[in-house]
C-alpha positions as CSV (number, residue, x, y, z in Angstrom):
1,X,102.3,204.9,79.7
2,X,102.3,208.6,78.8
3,X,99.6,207.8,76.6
4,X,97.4,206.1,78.6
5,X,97.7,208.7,80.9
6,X,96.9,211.5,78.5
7,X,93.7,209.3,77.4
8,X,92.8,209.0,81.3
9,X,92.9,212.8,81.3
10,X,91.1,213.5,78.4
11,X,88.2,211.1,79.3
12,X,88.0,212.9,83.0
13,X,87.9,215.7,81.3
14,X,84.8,214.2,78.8
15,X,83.0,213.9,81.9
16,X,83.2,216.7,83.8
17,X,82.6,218.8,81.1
18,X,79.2,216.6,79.9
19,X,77.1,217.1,82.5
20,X,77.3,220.9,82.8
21,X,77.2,221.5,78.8
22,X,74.0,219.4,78.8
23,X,72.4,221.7,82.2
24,X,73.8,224.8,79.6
25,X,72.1,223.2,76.6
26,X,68.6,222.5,79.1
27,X,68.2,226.0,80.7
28,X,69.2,228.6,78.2
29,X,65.9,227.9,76.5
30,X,64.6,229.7,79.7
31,X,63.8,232.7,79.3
32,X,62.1,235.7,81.7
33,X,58.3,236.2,80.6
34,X,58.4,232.9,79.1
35,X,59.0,230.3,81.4
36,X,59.1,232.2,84.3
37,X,58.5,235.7,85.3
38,X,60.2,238.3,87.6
39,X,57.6,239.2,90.4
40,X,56.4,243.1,89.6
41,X,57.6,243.7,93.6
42,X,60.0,241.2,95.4
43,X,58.2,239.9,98.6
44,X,60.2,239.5,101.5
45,X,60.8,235.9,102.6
46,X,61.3,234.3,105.2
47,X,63.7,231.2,105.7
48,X,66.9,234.0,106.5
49,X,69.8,233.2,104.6
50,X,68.2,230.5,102.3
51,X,67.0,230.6,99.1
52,X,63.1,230.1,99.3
53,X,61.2,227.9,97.0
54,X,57.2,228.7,98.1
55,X,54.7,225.9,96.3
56,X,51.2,227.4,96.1
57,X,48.6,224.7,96.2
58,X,45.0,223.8,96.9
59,X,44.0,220.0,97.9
60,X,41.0,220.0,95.5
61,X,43.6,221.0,92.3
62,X,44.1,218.1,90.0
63,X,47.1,219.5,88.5
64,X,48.7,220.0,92.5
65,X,48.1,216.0,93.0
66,X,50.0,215.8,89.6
67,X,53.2,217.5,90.8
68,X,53.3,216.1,94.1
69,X,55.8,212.9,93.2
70,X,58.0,215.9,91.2
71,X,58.1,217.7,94.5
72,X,59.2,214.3,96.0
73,X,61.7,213.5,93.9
74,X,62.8,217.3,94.2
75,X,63.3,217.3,97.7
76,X,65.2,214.0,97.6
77,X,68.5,216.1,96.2
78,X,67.2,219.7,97.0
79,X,70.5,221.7,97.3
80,X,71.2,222.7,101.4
81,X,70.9,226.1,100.6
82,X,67.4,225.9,99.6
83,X,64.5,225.9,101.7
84,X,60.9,224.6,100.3
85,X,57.8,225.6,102.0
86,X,54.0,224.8,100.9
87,X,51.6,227.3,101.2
88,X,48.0,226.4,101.0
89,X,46.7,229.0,98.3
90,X,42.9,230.9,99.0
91,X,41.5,231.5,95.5
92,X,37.7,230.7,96.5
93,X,35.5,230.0,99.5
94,X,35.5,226.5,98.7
95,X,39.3,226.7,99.2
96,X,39.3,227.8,103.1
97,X,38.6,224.5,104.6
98,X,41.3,222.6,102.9
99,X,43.8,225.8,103.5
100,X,42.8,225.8,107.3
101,X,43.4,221.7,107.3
102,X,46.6,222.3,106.4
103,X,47.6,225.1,109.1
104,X,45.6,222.3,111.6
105,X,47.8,220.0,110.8
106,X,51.3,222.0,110.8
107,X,50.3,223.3,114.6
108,X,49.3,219.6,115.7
109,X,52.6,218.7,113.7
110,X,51.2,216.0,111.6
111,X,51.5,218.0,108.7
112,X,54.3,215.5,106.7
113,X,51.8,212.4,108.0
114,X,48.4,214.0,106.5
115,X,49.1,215.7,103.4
116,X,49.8,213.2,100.8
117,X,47.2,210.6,102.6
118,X,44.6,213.5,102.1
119,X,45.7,214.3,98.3
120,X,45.2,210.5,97.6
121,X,41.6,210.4,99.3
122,X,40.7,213.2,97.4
123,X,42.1,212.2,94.1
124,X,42.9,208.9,93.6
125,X,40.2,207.4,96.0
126,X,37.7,209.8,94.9
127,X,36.5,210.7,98.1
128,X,34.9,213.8,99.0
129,X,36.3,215.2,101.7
130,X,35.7,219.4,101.2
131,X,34.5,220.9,104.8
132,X,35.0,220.3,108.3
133,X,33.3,217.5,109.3
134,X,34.7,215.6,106.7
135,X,38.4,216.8,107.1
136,X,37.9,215.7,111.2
137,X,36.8,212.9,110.2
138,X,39.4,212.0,107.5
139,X,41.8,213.3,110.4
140,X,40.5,210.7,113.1
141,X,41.1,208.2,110.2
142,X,44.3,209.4,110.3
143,X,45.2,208.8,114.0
144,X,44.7,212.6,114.9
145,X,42.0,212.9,117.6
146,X,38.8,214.5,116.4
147,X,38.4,217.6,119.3
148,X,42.1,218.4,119.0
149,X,41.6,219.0,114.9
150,X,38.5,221.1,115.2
151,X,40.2,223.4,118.1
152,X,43.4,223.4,116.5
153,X,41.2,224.2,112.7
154,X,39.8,227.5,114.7
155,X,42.4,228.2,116.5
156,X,44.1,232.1,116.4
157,X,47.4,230.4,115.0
158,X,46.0,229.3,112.4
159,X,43.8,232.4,111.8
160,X,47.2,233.8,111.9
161,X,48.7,231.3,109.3
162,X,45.7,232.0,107.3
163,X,45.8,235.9,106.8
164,X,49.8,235.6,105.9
165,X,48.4,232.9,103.1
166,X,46.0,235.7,101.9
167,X,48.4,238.1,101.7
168,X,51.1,236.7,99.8
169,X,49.0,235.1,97.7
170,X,47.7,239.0,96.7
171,X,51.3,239.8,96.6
172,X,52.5,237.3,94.4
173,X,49.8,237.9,92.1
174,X,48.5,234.2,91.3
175,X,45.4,233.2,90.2
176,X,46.0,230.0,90.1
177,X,47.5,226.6,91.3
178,X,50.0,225.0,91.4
179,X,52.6,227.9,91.5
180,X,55.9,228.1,93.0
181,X,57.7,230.7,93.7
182,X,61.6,231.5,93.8
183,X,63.1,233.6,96.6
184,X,60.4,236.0,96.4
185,X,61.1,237.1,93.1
186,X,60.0,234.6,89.9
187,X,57.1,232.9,89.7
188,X,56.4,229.7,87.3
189,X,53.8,227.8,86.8
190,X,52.8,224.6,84.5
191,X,52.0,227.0,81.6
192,X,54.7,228.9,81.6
193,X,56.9,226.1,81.8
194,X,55.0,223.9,79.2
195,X,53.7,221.2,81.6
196,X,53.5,220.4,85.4
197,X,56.3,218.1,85.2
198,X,58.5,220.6,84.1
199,X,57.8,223.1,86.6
200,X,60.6,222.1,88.7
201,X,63.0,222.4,85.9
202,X,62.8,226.0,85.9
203,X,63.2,226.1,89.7
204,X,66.4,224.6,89.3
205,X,67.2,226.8,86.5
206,X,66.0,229.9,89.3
207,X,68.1,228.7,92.1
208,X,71.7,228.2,89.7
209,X,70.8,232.3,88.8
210,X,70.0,232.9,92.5
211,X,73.2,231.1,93.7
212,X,75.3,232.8,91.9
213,X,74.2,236.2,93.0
214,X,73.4,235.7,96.5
């Protein structure tokens, strides 16, 4: 009996210890400057005593589309103490219309209903779907009533949303999408982490170093 027990133990044992040796053999291969890099000035953020995970994206970004079911699968066991928001990033004219969409959509709060239906149109279906007769239109498609987009698309609040994009996106320093962002301090991309799909790797590995200190 005493030596079944001791065999219990020991196997318990096994497995708590497994999972956390493998998460220590995964992330110390990450390394600051490598796969991630320590933002030259912290920017404030702004879900209070959360840790803040900011995605930087554009609708027209290939690479964006490609992360999406990551960020799915992310948010599906995102820790309570994190807080993900998406910010629609400016790097380009072209890139207004889609950022404005967006901020249209989070004020007529149809945000979560719109944005993966308009990724798909735009990549998988092909469609073209760039200024902003063809977003309302898209949006009527959608259910959301035509005049209520195109007020909502000029409106000051989203003006508003707009400027805070533009700014933070000068602060973080990007120049390109998708980035995310860690608590206003690291910033990792798909080359720094080796590939899109791994992006959210180093998050993870971000939020265990931003636990601990916070």
């Amino acid at each position: 009996m005493k030596n079944l027990i001791r065999a219990l133990m020991a196997g318990w044992f096994v497995l708590l210890w497994l999972p956390w040796s493998a998460v220590g053999d995964v992330t110390s291969s990450f390394q600051e400057g490598v796969q991630y890099q320590r933002l030259a000035t912290p920017v404030p953020t702004a879900t209070g005593d959360k840790i803040e995970v900011v995605e930087l994206f554009w609708y027209g970004c290939g690479h964006c589309y490609s992360l999406e079911p990551v960020i799915t699968a992310w948010l599906e066991k995102k820790p309570a103490n994190v807080e993900f928001v998406r910010i629609p990033a400016v790097l380009g004219r072209n890139w207004e219309p889609h950022a404005r969409a967006y901020y249209a959509a989070q004020v007529l709060g149809v945000a979560d209903k719109v944005h993966k239906p308009l990724m798909d149109a735009i990549h998988a279906q092909k469609r073209t779907i760039f200024n902003e007769e063809q977003l309302a239109a898209f949006f009527a498609e959608q259910g959301v009533d035509k005049e209520a987009f195109l007020k909502a698309y000029k409106s000051f609040e989203v003006e508003t949303k707009l400027r805070r994009s533009l700014q933070l996106v000068q602060r973080y320093g990007i120049d390109g999408v998708p980035a995310v962002i860690v608590n206003g301090k690291f910033v990792t991309n798909g080359t720094l982490a080796g590939s899109t799909a791994k992006i959210f790797e180093v998050v993870d590995y971000l939020l265990a170093k931003e636990s601990k200190t916070s």
